[in-house]
N, C-alpha and C positions, 0 to 999 in steps of 0.2 A: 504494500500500500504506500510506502514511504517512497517508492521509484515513482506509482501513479500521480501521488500530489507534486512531486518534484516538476514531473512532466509537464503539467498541466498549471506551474508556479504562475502564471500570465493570467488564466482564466478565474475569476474569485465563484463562478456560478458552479463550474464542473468543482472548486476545492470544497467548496458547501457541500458538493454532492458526497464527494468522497469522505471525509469529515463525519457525514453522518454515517454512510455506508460503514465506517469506522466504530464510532458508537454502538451501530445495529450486532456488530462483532466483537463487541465488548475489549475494543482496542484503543487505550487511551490514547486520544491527542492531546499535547501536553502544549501549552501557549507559548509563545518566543520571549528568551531571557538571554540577554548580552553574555550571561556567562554561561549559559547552557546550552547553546543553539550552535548549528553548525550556518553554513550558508543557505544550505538544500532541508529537505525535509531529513530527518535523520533517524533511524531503529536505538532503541536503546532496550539491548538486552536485560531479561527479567535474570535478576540474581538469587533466586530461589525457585523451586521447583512451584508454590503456592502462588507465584507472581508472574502475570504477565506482561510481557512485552508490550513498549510504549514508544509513539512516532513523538518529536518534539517536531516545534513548527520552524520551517528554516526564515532567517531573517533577509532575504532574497524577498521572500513571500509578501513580504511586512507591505502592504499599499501606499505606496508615496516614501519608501526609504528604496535609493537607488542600491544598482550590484554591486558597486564600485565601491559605496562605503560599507554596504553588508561583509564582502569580502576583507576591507580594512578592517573593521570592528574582530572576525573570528582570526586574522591575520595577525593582531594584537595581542589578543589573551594567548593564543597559542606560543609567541614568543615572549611575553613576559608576564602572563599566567592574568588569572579571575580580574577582572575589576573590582576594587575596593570600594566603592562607593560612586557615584555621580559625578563627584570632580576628578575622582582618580578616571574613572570613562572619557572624560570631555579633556584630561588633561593630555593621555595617550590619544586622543583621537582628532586633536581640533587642528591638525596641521593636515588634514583632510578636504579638498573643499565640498565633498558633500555633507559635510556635517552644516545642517543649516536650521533654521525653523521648521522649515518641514518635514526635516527627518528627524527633530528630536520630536516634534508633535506626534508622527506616526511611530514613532518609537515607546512614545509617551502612551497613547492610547493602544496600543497593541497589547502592552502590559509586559513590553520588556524590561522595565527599570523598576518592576514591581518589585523584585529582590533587594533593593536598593533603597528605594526612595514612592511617597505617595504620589499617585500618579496627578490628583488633584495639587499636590503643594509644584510639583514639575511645570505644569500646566499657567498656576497663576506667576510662574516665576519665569516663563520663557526670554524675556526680554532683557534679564537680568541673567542668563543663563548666556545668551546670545553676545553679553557684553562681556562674558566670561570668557567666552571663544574667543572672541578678538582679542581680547588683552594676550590671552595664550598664547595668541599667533603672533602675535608681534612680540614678546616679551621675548630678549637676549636669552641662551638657556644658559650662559653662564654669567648672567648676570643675576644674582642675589641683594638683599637688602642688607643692611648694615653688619645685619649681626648674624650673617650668613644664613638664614631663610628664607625658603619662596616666601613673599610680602602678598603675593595675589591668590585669592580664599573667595571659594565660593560660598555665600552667604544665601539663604532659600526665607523669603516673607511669608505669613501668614498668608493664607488663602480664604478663609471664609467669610463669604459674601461677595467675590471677584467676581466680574463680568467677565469670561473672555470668545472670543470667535476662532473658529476656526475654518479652514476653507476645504470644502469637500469635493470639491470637482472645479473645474476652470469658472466658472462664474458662481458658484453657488457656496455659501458660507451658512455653518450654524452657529446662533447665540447661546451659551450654558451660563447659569450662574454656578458658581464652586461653594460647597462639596459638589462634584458630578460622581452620581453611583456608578457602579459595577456594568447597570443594563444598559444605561446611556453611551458605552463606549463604542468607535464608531466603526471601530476595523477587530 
């Protein structure tokens, strides 16, 4: 099943299909996590004879995060292992240029940073997340502050009661106020 949703990583109607065809077989599909996921769809051997076998969802898949950074992202953890948190992600990865709004949004909502971080505080924090890349990208990597520490820290706001939009197709945007649940999310 993990080759068919690979195959079909383009079309979201036939992965829906399969997805459930997966369910109906009592074969977990397991959601994309920056330190779990491979590119493609991926098998993950049951380690007990009482456990079965489970597809995670490859971050290729993710709707509106391109290959080019999916492939960076598992090209990263693989050479210097799990990400540590959201800024340790953004600080390995922001020398990327798909790293952008719309890949951390579809990253955001897909629930790969769930291991991490709330995907509502991600969310009401993008723009401050955004100014966090740039600084990254621009900042000397041997330049440190006085007393010999990175000086640039990602700091994440309060969310509740945020307005924010998102954009889901070339003209069409939707309005959420934050907390957004579980069922609200859009990918």
């Amino acid at each position: 099943m993990a080759a068919l949703l690979t195959a079909e990583a383009g079309d979201n109607e036939k992965i829906a299909t399969y997805v459930e065809e997966c369910k109906k077989m009592k074969l977990p599909v397991l959601p994309p996590d920056v330190n779990l996921s491979f590119k493609d769809f991926g098998v993950i051997k049951a380690q007990h004879a009482n456990e079965k076998d489970q597809i995670r969802f490859g971050l290729k898949t993710i709707k509106n995060l391109g290959e080019q950074i999916a492939e960076n992202i598992v090209e990263e953890r693989k050479k210097n292992g799990k990400y540590k948190s959201l800024e340790d992600f953004i600080e390995r990865n922001a020398t990327h240029k798909d790293l952008s709004k719309k890949s951390l949004e579809a990253l955001t909502l897909s629930g790969a940073f769930d291991s991490m971080e709330d995907r509502n505080k991600i969310l009401a924090n993008i723009e401050p997340l955004l100014e966090f890349i740039k600084e990254t990208r621009t900042k000397d990597s041997s330049q440190n502050s006085l007393f010999g520490a990175d000086a640039n820290h990602l700091t994440l706001n309060d969310f509740e009661g945020k307005i924010i939009k998102i954009k889901t197709g070339a003209n069409e945007e939707i309005q959420y106020t934050l907390p957004m649940s579980n069922k609200e999310a859009l990918f």
